[in-house]
C-alpha positions as CSV (number, residue, x, y, z in Angstrom):
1,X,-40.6,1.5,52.5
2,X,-43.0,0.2,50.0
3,X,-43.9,-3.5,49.7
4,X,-45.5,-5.0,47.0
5,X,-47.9,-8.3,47.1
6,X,-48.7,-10.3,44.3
7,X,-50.3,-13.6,44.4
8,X,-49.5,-16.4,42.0
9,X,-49.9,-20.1,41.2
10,X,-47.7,-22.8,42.9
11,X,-46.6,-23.6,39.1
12,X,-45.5,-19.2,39.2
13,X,-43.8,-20.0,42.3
14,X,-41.8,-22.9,40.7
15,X,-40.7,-20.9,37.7
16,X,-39.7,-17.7,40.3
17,X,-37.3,-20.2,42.7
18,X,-35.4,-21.1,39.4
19,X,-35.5,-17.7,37.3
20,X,-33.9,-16.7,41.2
21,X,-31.7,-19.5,41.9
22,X,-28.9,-18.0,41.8
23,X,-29.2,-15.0,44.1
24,X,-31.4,-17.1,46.7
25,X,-31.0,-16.5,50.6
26,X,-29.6,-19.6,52.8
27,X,-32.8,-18.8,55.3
28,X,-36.1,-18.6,54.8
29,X,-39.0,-17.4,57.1
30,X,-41.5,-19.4,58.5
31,X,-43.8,-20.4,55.7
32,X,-41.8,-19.6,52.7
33,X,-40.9,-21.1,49.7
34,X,-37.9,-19.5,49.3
35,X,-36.2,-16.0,49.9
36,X,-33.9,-14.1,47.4
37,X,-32.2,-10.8,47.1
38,X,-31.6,-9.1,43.8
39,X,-31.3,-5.6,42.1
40,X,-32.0,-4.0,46.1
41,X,-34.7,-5.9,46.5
42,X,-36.0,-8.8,48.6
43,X,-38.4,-11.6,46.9
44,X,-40.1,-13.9,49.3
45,X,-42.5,-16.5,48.2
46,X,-45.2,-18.1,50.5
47,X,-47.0,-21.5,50.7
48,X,-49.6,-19.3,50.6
49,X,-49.4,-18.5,46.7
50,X,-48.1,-14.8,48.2
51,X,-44.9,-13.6,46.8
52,X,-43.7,-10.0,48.6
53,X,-41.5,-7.5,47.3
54,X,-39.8,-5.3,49.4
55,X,-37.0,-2.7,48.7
56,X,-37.0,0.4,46.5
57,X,-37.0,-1.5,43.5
58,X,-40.1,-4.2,44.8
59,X,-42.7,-2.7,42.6
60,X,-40.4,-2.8,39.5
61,X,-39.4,-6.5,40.1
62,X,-42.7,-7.4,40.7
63,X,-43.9,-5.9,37.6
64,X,-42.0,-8.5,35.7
65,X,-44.4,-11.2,37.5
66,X,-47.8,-9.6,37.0
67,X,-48.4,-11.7,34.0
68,X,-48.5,-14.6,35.8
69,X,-50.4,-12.9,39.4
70,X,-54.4,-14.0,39.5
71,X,-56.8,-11.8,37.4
72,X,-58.4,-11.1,40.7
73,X,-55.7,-10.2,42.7
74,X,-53.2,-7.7,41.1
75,X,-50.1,-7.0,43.0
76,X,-51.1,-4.2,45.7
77,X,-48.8,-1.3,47.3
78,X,-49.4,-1.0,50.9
79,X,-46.9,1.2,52.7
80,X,-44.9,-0.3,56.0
81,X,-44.9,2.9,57.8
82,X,-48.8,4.0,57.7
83,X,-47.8,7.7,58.8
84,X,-45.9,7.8,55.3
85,X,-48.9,8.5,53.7
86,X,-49.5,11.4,51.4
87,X,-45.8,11.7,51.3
88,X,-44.9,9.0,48.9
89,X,-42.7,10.9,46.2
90,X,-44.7,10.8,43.2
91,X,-43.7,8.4,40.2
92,X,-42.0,10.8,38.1
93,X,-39.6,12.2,40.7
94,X,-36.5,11.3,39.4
95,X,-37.0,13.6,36.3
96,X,-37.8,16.7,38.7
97,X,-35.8,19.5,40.0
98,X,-35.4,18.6,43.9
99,X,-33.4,19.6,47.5
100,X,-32.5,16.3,48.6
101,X,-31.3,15.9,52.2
102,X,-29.7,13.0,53.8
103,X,-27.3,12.5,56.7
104,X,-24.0,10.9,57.6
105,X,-22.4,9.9,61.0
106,X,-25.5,9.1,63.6
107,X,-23.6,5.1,63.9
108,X,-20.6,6.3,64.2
109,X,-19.0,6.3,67.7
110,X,-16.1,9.2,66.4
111,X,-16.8,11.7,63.8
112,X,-19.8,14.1,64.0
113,X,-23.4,13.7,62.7
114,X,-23.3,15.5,59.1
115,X,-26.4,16.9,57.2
116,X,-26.4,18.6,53.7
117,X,-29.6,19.8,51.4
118,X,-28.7,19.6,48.0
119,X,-30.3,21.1,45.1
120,X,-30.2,19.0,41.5
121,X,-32.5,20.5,38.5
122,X,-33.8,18.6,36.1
123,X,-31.3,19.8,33.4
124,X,-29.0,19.0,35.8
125,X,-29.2,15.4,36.1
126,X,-27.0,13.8,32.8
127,X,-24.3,16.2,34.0
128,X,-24.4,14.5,37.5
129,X,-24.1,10.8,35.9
130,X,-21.4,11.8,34.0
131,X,-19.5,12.7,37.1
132,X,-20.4,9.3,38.9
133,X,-23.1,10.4,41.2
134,X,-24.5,7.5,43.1
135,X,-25.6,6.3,46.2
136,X,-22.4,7.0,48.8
137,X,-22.6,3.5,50.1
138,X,-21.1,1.9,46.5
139,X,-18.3,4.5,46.8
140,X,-15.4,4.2,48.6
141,X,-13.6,7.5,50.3
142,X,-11.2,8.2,47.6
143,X,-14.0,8.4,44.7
144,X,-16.6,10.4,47.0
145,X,-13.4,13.0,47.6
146,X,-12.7,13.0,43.9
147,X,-17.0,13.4,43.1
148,X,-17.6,15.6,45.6
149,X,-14.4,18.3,45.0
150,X,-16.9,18.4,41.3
151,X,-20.4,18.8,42.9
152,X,-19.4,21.6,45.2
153,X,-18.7,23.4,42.2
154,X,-21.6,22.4,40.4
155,X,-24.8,22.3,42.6
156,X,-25.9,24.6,45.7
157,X,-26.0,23.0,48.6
158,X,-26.3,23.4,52.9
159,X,-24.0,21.4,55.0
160,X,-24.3,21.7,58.7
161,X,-22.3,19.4,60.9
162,X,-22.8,18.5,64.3
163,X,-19.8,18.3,66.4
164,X,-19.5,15.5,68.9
165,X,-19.2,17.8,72.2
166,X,-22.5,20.0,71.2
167,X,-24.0,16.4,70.3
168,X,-23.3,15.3,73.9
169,X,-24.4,18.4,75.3
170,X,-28.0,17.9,73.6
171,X,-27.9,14.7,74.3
172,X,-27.7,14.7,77.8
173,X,-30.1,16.9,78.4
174,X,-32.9,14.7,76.3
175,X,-32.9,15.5,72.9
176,X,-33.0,12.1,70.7
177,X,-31.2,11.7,68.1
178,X,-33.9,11.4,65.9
179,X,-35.2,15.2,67.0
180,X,-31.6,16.0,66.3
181,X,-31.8,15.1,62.4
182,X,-34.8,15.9,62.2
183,X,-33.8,20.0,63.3
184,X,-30.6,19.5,61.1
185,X,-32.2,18.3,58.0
186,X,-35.2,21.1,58.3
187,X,-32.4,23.7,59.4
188,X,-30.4,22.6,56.1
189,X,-33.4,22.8,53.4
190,X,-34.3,26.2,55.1
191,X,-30.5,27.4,54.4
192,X,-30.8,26.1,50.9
193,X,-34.0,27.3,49.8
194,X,-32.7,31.1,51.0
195,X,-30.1,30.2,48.4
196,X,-31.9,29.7,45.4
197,X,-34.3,32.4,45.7
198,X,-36.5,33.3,43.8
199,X,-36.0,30.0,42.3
200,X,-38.4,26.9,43.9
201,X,-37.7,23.1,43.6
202,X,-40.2,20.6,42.1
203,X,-40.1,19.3,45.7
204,X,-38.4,18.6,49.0
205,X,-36.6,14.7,49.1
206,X,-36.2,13.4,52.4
207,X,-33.4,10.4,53.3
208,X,-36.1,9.0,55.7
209,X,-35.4,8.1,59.2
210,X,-38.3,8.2,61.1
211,X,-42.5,8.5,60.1
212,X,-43.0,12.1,59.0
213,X,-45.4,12.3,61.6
214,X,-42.7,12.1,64.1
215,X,-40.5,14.5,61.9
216,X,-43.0,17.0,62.0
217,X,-43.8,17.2,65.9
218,X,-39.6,17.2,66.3
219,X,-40.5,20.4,64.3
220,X,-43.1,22.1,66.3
221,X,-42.5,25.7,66.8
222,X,-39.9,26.0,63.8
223,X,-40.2,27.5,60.3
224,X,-41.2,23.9,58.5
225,X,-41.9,23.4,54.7
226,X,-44.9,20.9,54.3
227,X,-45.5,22.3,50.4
228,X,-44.3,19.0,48.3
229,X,-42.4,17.4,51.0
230,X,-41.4,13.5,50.7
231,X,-40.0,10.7,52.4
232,X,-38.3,7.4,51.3
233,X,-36.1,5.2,52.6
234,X,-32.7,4.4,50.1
235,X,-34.2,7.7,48.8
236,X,-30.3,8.0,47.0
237,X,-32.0,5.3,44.3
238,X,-34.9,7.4,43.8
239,X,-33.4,11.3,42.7
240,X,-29.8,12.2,42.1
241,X,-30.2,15.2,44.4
242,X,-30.5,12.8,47.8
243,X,-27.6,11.0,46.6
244,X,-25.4,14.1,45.7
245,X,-26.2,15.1,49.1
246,X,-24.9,12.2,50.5
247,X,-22.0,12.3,48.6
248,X,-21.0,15.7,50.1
249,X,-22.3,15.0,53.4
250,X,-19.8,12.1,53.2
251,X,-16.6,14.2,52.1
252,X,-16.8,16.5,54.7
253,X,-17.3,14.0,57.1
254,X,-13.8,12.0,55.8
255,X,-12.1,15.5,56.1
256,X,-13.1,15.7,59.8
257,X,-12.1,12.0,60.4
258,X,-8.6,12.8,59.7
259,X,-8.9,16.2,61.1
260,X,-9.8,14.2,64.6
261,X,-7.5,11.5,63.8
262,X,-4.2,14.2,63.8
263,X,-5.3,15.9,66.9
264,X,-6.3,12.0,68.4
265,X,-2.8,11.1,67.4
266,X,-4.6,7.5,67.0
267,X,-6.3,6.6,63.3
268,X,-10.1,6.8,64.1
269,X,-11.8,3.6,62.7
270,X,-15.3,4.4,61.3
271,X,-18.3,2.7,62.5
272,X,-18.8,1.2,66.1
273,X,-17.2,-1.7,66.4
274,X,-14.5,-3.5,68.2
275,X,-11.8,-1.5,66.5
276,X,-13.3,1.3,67.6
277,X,-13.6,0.2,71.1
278,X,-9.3,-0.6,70.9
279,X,-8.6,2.8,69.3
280,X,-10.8,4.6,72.0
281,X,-8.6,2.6,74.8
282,X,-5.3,4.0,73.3
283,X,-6.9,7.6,73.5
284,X,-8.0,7.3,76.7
285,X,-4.6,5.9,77.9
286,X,-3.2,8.9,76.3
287,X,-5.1,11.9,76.3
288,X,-7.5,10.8,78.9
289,X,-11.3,10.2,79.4
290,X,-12.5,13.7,78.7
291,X,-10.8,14.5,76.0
292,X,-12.1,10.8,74.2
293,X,-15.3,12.6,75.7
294,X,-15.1,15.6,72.8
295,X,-14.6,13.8,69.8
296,X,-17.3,10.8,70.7
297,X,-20.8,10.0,71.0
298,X,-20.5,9.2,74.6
299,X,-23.8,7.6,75.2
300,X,-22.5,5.2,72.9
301,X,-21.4,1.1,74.7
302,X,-18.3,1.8,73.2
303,X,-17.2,4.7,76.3
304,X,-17.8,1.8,78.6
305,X,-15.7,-0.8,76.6
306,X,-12.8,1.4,76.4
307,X,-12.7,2.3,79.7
308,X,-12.3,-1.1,80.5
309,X,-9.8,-2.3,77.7
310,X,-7.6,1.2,79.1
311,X,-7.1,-0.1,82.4
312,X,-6.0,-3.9,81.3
């Protein structure tokens, strides 16, 4: 994630705590002014004179400001995550044709992991507004069904799902979770781009969950596109293709939730928390540990919870 500095007056930092008032955070870190959250982005100001930016919209709020920042010291961009460098997508990205990828189901204790590559051209884009594409977190299940039953029609796309007993499999013998996106996501974009060929994207959009460093030696020994590859976190804000992808990476991981949740005979609660740990108990109690074993994330605390709450 991108952060942006700027550093203003005391008289700046005055005028930014009101203009922000409303949308100000009750804490504050250690040697702040204030804190605020607006638009997706945090705004902290310092004693200091410093005022940081931080979310995918920090350079855009910050831009407002510059007026006001020191002649000598502009705002700067300085990336959080150092190995992200050279893999920043550029500036214009959201007008491009791009494969966005992104990924559903790693926090969720039922359910499998989910990963689709979609493809959006440029012309594309208006058309996918006008059906409501947006990042999948704003939408609740019944839009995303309705959305995505359009963009399956509309856009090619990859979807690879991991089921929760091959997940466990890996799992136990070592593989991370992070290697285990990282060989969906680069298994998906290789699907997609066999596709559309002949036809090549203006570039590869990553949903990013680890330093492309890291991504990259997950990758060793596999068939890996480096040619205009990038990384962003929130990366659904920045091109419609990552959030499309989302979107269908999303439906087809509802379908399986009530897929599991018929053969469970128990609704499966989404997430991993202490609804999830009750509904696992009342599996357990009746269909037995192994069975909850198949359609979880095992490694998960909420196994051990369960097991507990089953024998009470």
């Amino acid at each position: 994630m991108a952060n942006t500095v700027i550093k203003v007056t005391t008289d700046t930092i005055e005028k930014m705590e009101a203009h922000y008032a409303s949308v100000k955070t009750a804490k504050t870190p250690q040697g702040a002014v204030f804190s605020a959250k607006v638009n997706g982005c945090t705004i902290t100001a310092y004693k200091s004179g410093k005022v940081l930016f931080q979310g995918t919209r920090g350079e855009e709020e910050a831009l407002k400001w510059e007026t006001h920042s020191e002649p000598a010291k502009k705002h700067v961009i300085a990336s959080t995550k150092k190995a992200s460098i050279g893999f920043q997508p550029p500036a214009n990205i959201s007008s491009l044709s791009i494969i966005g990828s992104d990924e559903v189901g790693t926090g969720d204790f039922f359910g499998p992991m989910t990963v689709v590559a979609a493809y959006v051209k440029n012309e594309q884009i208006p058309l996918l507004q006008e059906l409501g594409v947006r990042d999948s977190k704003n939408l609740k299940d019944p839009q995303i069904i309705e959305i995505a039953k359009d963009l399956i029609q509309t856009i090619p796309y990859s979807l690879l799902v991991l089921h929760n007993e091959k997940y466990n499999e890996l799992q136990h013998k070592g593989m991370s979770q992070g290697k285990m996106k990282a060989l969906l996501h680069n298994q998906a974009i290789n699907h997609l781009l066999s596709k559309i060929t002949p036809e090549k994207p203006d570039g590869l959009l990553i949903d990013q969950f680890v330093d492309p460093a890291i991504y990259f030696k997950h990758l060793q020994g596999k068939n890996v596109v480096r040619e205009n590859i990038y990384f962003s976190t929130k990366a659904e804000g920045i091109h419609l293709a990552v959030a499309a992808a989302s979107i269908i990476a999303r439906y087809s991981f509802v379908k399986e939730f009530e897929r599991l949740s018929e053969i469970a005979g128990v609704t499966l609660p989404k997430g991993a928390g202490a609804q999830v740990d009750i509904a696992a108990a009342k599996i357990i109690q009746k269909r037995g540990s192994q069975f909850l074993a198949s359609i979880s994330k095992k490694h998960f605390a909420n196994t051990d919870k369960a097991l507990r709450l089953a024998k009470k």
